[in-house]
Steps between C-alpha positions, in 0.01 A plus 500: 500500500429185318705189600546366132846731412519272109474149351779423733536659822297548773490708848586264856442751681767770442729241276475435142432077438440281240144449453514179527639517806258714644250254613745251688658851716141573589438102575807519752402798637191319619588159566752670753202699642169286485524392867480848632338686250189587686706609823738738314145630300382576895846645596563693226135648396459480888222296418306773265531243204196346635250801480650542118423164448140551695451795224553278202262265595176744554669648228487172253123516515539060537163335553352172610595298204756680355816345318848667611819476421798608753811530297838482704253453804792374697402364891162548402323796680277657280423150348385453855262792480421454156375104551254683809316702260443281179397237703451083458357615164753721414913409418833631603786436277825541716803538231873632575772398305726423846467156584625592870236758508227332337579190774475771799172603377358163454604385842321800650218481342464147581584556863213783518247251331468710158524261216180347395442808257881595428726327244890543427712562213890551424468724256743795291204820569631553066409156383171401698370151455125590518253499243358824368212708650587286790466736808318778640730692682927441455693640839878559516606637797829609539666258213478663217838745530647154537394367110698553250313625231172654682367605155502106375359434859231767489387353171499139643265598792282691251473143268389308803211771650162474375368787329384756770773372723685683681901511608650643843869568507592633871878578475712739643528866286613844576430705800341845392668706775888536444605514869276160566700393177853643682358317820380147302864474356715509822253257669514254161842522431642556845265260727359246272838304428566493867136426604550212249843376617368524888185301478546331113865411566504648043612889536512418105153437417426806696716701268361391222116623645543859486720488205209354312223705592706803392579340152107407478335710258262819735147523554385675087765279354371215594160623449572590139658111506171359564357718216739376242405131617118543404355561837269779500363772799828420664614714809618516791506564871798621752545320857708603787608882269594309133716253698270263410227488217242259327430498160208363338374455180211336246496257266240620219 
């Protein structure tokens, strides 16, 4: 299901806002999170958001060199992997539109010594401040259920790739088997909130998650999104039974 419901209204998870006052919900969300977002990702993926994130990068084909772009790239862990394999020739561009998040990522990256080849930027993944033909490869892992409109966004990272570029969205989707399905929703709506009011001190927030990734559009919808935004051999590939999938597409 697409998030956009018409020229006013928009999905927060399961409630019906204001778009304009999408962005600021999803900015509390996540200024109320930053600090342990990478130990709830552990606790609640039980640490399997690491191998998906593994996957994406052998998957992004990046090379010594390369330009990238991680929109909504948060504490900064696949900017971390990605800075590894373009290299001191290559550049990173870290970009999230959380200043709390972005500052998390920064720090970290700093403390593990990876900045000579990364660079940061507060940035709205719709309205990106970067030149055209700009990049190689655009990631967004795990952000983009949180834009508002992902069809303005998907255009936007299409503007800023160079031609032959490519784009990775890893986001949660749909499990294929309906009793995982039956199993994923008691553990997201049942667990999650109290996982996140245990060790996050924000049940909220932890509401919100699964009530996003159920109003995020599934794995052909989104597919047939990246169509309609100019990208072309566009597909995609499942993780952990459709719980999890990365999409990728072209620009020609």
């Amino acid at each position: 299901m697409i998030a956009i419901m018409s020229d006013e209204t928009t999905h927060f998870g399961y409630q019906t806002v204001p778009v304009a006052n999408k962005a600021q919900r999803v900015a509390d969300v996540f200024h109320s999170v930053a600090g342990k977002y990478d130990l709830m990702n552990d606790l609640m993926s039980v640490g399997i958001h690491r191998i998906w994130k593994c996957i994406t990068i052998e998957m992004s084909a990046v090379r010594p060199g390369h330009s990238v772009l991680d929109i909504a790239g948060g504490t900064g862990d696949l900017a971390a992997k990605f800075a590894t394999r373009v290299g001191p020739e290559g550049l990173v561009v870290l970009a999230d539109i959380n200043e709390s998040m972005l500052k998390v990522g920064r720090d970290r990256l700093i403390d593990r010594g990876v900045v000579e080849n990364v660079r940061f930027a507060q940035t709205d993944a719709q309205h990106l401040p970067f030149p055209d033909n700009s990049f190689d490869v655009v990631s967004i892992a795990f952000g983009l259920r949180n834009v508002t409109n992902k069809d303005l966004a998907l255009r936007a990272m299409l503007r800023v790739l160079k031609p032959g570029g490519r784009l990775l969205v890893l986001e949660f989707s749909r499990p294929q088997n309906p009793v995982i399905g039956k199993l994923y929703d008691g553990y997201s709506f049942n667990l999650l909130p109290k996982l996140g009011q245990l060790f996050a001190r924000d049940a909220e927030s932890y509401r919100y998650l699964p009530e996003s990734i159920r109003m995020h559009p599934d794995q052909k919808t989104l597919q047939a999104m990246l169509d309609s935004a100019g990208f072309v051999n566009t597909d995609y590939h499942n993780m952990s039974a459709g719980i999890v999938a990365l999409h990728r597409g072209v620009k020609p």
